[in-house]
C-alpha positions in Angstrom: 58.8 -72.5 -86.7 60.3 -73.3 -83.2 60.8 -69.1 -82.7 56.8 -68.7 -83.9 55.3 -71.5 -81.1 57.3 -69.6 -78.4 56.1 -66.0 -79.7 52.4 -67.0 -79.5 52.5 -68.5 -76.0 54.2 -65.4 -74.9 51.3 -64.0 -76.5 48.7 -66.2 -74.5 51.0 -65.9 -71.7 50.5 -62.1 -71.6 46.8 -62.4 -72.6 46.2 -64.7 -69.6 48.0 -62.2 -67.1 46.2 -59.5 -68.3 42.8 -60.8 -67.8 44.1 -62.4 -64.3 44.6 -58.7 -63.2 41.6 -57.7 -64.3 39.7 -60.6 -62.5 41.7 -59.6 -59.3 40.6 -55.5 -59.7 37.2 -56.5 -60.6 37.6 -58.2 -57.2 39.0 -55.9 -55.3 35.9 -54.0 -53.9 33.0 -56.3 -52.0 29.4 -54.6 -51.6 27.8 -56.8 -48.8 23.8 -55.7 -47.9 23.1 -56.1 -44.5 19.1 -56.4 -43.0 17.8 -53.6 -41.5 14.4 -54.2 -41.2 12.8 -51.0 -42.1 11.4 -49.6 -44.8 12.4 -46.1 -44.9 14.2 -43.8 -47.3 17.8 -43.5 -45.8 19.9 -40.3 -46.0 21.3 -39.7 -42.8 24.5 -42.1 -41.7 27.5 -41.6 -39.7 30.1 -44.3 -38.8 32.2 -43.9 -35.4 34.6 -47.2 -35.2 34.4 -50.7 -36.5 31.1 -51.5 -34.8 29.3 -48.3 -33.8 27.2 -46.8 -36.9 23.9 -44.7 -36.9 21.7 -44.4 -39.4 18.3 -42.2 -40.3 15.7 -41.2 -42.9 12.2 -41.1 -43.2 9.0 -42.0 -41.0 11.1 -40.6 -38.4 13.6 -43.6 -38.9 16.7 -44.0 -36.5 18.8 -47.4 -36.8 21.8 -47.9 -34.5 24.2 -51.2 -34.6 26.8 -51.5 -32.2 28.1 -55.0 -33.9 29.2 -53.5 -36.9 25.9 -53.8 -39.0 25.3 -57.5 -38.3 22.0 -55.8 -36.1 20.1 -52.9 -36.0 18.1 -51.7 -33.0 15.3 -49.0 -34.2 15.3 -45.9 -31.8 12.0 -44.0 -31.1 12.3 -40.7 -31.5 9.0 -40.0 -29.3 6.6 -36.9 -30.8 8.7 -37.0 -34.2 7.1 -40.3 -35.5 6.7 -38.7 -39.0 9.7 -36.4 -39.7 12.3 -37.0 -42.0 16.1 -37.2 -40.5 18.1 -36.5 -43.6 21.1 -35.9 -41.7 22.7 -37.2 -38.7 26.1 -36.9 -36.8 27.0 -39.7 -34.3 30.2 -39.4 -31.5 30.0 -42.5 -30.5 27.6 -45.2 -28.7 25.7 -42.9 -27.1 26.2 -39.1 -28.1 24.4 -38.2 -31.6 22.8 -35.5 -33.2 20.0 -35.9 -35.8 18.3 -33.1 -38.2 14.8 -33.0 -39.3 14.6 -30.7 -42.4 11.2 -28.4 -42.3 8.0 -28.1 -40.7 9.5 -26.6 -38.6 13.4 -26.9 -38.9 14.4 -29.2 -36.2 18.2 -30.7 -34.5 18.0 -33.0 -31.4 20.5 -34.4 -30.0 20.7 -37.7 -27.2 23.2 -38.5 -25.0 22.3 -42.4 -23.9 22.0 -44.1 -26.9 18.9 -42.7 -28.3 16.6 -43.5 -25.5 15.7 -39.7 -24.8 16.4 -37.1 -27.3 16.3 -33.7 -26.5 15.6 -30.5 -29.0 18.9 -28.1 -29.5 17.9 -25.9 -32.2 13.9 -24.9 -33.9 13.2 -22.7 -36.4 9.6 -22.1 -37.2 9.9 -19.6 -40.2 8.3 -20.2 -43.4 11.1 -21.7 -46.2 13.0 -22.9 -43.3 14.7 -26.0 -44.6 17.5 -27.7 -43.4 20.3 -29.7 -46.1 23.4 -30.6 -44.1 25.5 -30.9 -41.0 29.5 -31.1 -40.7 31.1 -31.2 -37.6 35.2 -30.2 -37.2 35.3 -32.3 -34.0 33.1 -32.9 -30.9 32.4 -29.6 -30.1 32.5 -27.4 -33.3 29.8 -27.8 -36.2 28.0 -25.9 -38.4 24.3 -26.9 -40.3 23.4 -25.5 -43.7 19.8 -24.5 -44.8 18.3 -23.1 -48.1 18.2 -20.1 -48.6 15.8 -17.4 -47.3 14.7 -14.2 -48.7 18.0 -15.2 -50.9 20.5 -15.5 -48.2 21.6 -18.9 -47.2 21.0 -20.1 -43.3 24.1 -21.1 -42.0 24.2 -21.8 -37.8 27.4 -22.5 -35.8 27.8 -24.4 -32.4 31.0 -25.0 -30.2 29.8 -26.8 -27.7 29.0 -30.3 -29.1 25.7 -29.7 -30.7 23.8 -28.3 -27.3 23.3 -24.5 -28.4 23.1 -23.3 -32.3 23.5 -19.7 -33.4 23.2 -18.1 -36.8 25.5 -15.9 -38.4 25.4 -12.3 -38.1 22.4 -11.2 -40.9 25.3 -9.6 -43.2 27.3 -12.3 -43.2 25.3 -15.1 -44.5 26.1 -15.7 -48.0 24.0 -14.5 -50.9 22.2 -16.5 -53.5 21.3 -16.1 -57.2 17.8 -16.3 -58.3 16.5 -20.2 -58.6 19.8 -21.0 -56.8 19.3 -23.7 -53.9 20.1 -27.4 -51.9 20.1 -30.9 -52.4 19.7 -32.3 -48.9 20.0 -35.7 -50.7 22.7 -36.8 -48.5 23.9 -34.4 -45.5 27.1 -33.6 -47.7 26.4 -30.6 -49.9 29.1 -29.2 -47.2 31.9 -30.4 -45.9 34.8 -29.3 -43.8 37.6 -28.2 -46.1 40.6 -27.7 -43.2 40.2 -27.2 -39.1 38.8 -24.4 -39.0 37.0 -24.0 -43.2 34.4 -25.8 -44.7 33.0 -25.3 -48.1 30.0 -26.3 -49.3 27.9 -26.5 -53.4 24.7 -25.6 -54.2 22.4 -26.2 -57.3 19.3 -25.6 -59.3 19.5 -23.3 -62.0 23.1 -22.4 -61.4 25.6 -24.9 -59.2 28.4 -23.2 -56.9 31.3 -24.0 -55.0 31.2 -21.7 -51.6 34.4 -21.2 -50.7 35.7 -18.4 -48.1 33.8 -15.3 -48.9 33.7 -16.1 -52.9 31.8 -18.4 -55.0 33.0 -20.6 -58.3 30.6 -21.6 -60.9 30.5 -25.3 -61.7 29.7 -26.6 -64.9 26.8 -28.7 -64.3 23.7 -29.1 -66.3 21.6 -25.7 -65.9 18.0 -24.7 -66.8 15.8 -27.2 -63.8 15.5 -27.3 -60.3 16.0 -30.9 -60.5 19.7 -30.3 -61.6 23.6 -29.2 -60.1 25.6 -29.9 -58.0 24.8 -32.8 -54.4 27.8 -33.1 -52.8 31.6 -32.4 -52.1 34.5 -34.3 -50.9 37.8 -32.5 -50.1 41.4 -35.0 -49.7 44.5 -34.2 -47.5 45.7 -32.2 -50.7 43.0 -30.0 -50.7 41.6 -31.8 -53.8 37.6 -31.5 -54.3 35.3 -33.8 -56.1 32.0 -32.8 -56.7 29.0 -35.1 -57.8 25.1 -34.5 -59.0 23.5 -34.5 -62.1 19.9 -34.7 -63.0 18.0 -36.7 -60.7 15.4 -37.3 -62.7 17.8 -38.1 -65.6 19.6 -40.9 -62.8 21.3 -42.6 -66.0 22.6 -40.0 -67.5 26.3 -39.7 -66.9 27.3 -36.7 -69.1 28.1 -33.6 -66.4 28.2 -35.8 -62.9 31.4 -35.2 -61.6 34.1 -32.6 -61.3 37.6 -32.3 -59.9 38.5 -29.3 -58.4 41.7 -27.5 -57.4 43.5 -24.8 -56.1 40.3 -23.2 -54.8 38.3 -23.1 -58.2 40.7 -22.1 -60.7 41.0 -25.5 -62.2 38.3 -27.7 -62.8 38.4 -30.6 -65.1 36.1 -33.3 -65.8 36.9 -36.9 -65.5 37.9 -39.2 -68.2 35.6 -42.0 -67.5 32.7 -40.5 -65.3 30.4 -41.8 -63.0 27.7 -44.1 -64.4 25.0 -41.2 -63.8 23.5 -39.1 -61.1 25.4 -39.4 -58.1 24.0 -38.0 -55.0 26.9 -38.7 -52.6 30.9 -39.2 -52.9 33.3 -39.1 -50.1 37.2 -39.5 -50.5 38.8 -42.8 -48.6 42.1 -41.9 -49.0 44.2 -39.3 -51.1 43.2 -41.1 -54.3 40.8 -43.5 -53.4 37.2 -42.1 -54.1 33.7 -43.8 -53.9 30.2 -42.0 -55.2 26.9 -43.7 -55.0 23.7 -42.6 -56.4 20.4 -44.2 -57.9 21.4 -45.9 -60.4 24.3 -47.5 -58.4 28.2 -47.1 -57.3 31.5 -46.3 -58.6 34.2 -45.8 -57.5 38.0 -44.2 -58.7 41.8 -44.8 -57.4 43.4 -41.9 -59.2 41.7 -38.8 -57.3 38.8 -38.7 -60.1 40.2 -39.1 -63.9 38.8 -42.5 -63.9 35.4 -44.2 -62.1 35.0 -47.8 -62.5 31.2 -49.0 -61.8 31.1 -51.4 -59.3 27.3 -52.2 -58.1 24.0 -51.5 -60.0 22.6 -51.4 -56.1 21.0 -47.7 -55.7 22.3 -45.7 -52.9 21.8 -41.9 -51.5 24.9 -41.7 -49.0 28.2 -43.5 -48.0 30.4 -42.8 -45.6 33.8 -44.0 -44.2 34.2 -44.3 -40.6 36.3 -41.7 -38.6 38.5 -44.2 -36.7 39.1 -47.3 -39.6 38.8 -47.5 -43.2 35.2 -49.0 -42.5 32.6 -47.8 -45.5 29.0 -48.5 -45.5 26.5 -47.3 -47.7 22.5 -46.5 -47.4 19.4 -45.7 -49.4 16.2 -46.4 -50.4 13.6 -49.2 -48.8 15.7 -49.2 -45.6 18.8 -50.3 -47.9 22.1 -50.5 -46.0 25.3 -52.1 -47.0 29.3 -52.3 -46.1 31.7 -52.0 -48.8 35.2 -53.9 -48.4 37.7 -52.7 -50.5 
């Protein structure tokens, strides 16, 4: 009898511990909204350091908080009142680079802290539509566009964002028919080594770009509302890709895929994301979060598993480049920090 009583609270013993450490995980990641005071849709955000962040979106939105989100100062962007910034690249307090996406195809980029802004790249030409920037460092950076005639626009500059130059016409890449961008979060390309970067597209068809040949990725095909929205690459060379449906935001079948060794593996997580995810970005070799409408995950073993964290809609997250700061924006002028 005595053997039975100690059995059973080794039991509970157990029990308690277990729950304990699932209390303490549960805990482990703190979503904090900050006030922004707008009301825009957010898609453009780029973290510097600890306290300098930029944010932008639509209604020709810029945010900037040098405190580390605590306050944001809106920046006027004088003659582009009602274009939408879905992208933006900050270098610090006072260097930045935003990207208005059609009509026409706009980059500007200011050097005092937003208070004059100055235009470093226009394209007028019908179906002209910008998606994405990635930047290697502070001089080299490329921007991705949909494609035209079915050729994607691709432009490079080496010089910190002042002059933009497209490729040579037979170079940029080719597209299938119904093939596209998501310019949902300036990450449908990313920088895959110094001197690479790869980048997905979707639509009827979702591939991975990578060197001079493409992958096909198993997301759902058949609408234009469909594939693939962005890519994350670790220090391994690791890729995860998100997207979905995004008019299907709850549906979690086909939203995420690890690849590796260039495309010839792809496997699909165990526990997927809890539906269409429109951003992910990689914290460390492992650590992973993606956010998208219908709220955030996040995984600590490269992508197998994604634990749902936040119900809180999002379209981008980012981690800073000096620090392990991550903050997150979205719609109705949304912006939060994530501790983890």
């Amino acid at each position: 009898m005595r053997i039975r009583i100690d059995i059973n609270h080794r039991i509970i013993s157990i029990a308690l511990l277990y729950v304990f450490s699932l209390c303490l995980h549960a805990d482990a990641q703190k979503l904090d909204l900050l006030e922004s005071s707008v009301q825009s849709s957010l898609r453009g955000l780029s973290i510097v350091d600890a306290r300098t962040l930029w944010v932008s979106g639509t209604q020709g939105t810029v945010l900037k908080s040098k405190d580390g989100g605590k306050s944001f100062t809106r920046l006027s962007v004088y003659g582009y009142e009602n274009h939408d910034f879905r992208d933006i690249e900050a270098f610090d307090a006072n260097t930045a680079i935003i990207m208005a996406v059609d009509t026409p195809a706009i980059l500007l980029k200011t050097k005092d802290g937003g208070k004059t802004w100055k235009v470093v790249f226009e394209d007028h030409r019908p179906g002209m539509f910008l998606d994405a920037m990635e930047f290697w460092n502070e001089l080299s950076g490329i921007v991705i566009g949909d494609p035209i005639h079915q050729k994607v626009f691709i432009a490079r500059t080496f010089d910190g964002g002042e002059s933009w130059r497209g490729l040579p016409e037979n170079q940029y890449p080719e597209t299938l028919e119904g093939e596209s961008f998501f310019a949902a979060s300036g990450s449908n390309i990313t920088k895959r080594n110094k001197e690479e970067a790869v980048f997905v597209s979707g639509g009827m068809i979702s591939r991975l770009f990578i060197r001079d040949k493409t992958v096909e990725l198993p997301f759902i095909k058949g609408s234009n509302t469909c594939g693939a929205n962005s890519i994350s690459v670790n220090q391994k060379n690791q890729m995860l890709v998100v997207g979905g449906d995004y008019k299907d935001a709850s549906n979690r079948n086909g939203t995420c895929f690890i690849i590796e060794e260039e495309g010839k593996k792809i496997h699909t997580p165990k526990t997927s994301p809890s539906g269409y995810r429109s951003c992910v970005q990689f914290i460390t070799k492992k650590k992973a979060i993606t956010c998208g409408l219908s709220g955030v995950d996040v995984t600590e073993d490269g992508g197998k598993n994604w634990r749902h964290i936040s119900d809180e809609g999002f379209h981008v997250v980012r981690k800073a480049k000096k620090g392990k700061y991550i903050y997150l924006a979205g719609l109705a002028g949304k912006i939060a920090r994530l501790s983890w």
